[in-house]
C-alpha positions in Angstrom: 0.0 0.0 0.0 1.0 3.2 -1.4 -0.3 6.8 0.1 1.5 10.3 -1.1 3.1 12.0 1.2 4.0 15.4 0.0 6.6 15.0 -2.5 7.4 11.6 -2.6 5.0 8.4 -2.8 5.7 6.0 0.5 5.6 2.5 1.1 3.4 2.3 4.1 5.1 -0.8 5.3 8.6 1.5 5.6 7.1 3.3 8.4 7.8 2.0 11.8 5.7 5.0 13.5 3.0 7.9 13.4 2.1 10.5 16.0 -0.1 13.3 15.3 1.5 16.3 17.0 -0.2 19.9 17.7 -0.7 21.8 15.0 -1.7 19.4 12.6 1.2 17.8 12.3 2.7 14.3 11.5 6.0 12.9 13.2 6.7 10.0 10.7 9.6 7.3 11.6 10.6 5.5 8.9 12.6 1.7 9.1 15.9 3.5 8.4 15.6 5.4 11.8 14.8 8.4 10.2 12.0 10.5 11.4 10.3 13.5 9.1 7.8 16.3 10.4 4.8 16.9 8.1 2.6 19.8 7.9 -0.8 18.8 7.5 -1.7 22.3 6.4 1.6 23.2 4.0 1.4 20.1 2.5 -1.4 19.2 -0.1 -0.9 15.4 -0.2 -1.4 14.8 3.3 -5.3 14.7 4.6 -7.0 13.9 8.0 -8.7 11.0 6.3 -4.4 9.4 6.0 -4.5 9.9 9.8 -7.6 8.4 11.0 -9.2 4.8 11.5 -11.0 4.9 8.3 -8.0 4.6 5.9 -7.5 1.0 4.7 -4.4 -0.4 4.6 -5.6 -3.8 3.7 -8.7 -6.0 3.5 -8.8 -9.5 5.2 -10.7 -12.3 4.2 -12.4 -13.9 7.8 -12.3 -17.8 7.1 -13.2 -18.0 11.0 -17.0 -18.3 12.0 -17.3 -14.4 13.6 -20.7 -12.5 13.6 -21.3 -8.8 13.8 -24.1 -8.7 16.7 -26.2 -5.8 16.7 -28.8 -5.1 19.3 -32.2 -3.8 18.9 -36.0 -3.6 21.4 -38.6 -6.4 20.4 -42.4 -4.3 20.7 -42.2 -5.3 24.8 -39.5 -2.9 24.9 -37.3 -6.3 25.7 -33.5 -6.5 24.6 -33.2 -8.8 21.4 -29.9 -9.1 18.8 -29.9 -10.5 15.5 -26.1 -11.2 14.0 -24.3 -11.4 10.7 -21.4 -13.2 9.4 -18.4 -10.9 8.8 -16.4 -11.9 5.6 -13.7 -9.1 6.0 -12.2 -7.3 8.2 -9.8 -4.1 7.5 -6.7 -3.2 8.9 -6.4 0.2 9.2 -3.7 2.8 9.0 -3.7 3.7 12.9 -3.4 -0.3 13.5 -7.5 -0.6 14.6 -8.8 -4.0 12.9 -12.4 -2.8 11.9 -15.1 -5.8 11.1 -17.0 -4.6 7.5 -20.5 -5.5 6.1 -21.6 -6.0 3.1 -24.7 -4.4 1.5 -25.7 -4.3 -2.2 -22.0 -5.2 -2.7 -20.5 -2.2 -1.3 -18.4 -2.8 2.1 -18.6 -0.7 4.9 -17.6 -0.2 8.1 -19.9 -1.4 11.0 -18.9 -0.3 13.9 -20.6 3.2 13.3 -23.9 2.0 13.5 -25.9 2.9 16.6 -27.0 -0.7 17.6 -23.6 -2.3 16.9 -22.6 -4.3 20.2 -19.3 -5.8 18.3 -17.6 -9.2 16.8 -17.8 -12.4 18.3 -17.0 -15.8 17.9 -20.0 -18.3 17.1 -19.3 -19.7 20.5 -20.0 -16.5 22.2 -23.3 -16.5 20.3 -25.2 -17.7 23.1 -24.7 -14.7 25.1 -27.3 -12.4 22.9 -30.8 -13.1 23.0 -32.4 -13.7 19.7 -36.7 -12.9 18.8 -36.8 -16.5 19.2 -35.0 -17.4 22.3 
């Protein structure tokens, strides 16, 4: 993976370590031992987006049996979830590993819906209440 970094075009597996400093800044260490300031600001080919948990470094097929549970309230007002499988997960630039769904064939990221309680492993199914538990 590839991003541009002012000038120059960077390998992200070269860099050993990111801090976001005041200012808007980025305190980049490479492999060689060589650490570079960024200006967020003064330096068109760096964005936010490059510094936060949505940036993608790579997608990875889930072969395990994991489910995204979400919760939602049955018409008693009673606690109910309902699960999906998750296919991939992404590894993102800040290191998070994100669990993605798939709708229509687009992939998105789950974790920002409002009901999403998180990724489990089929054996930890149990736990969650179904409608027809």
């Amino acid at each position: 993976m590839f991003f541009d970094l002012k000038d120059a075009t960077v390998n992200v597996n070269n860099i050993t370590e990111v801090k976001i400093s005041g200012n808007n800044t980025l305190d980049i260490t490479f492999g060689d031992g060589k650490a570079r300031v960024y200006r967020a600001n003064g330096d068109a080919h760096i964005t936010m987006r490059q510094m936060t948990n949505d940036y993608i470094v790579q997608v990875i097929p889930c072969h395990a049996p994991v489910f995204n549970v979400y919760e939602e309230s049955n018409e008693n007002g009673k606690r109910i979830y309902f699960h999906e499988r998750v296919n991939f997960f992404a590894l993102c630039i800040d290191g998070t590993v994100r669990s993605l769904s798939n709708s229509d064939g687009f992939y998105d990221f789950v974790d920002g819906a409002k009901n999403f309680v998180g990724f489990f492993d089929e054996d930890m199914l149990g736990g969650f209440p179904t409608q027809a538990s």
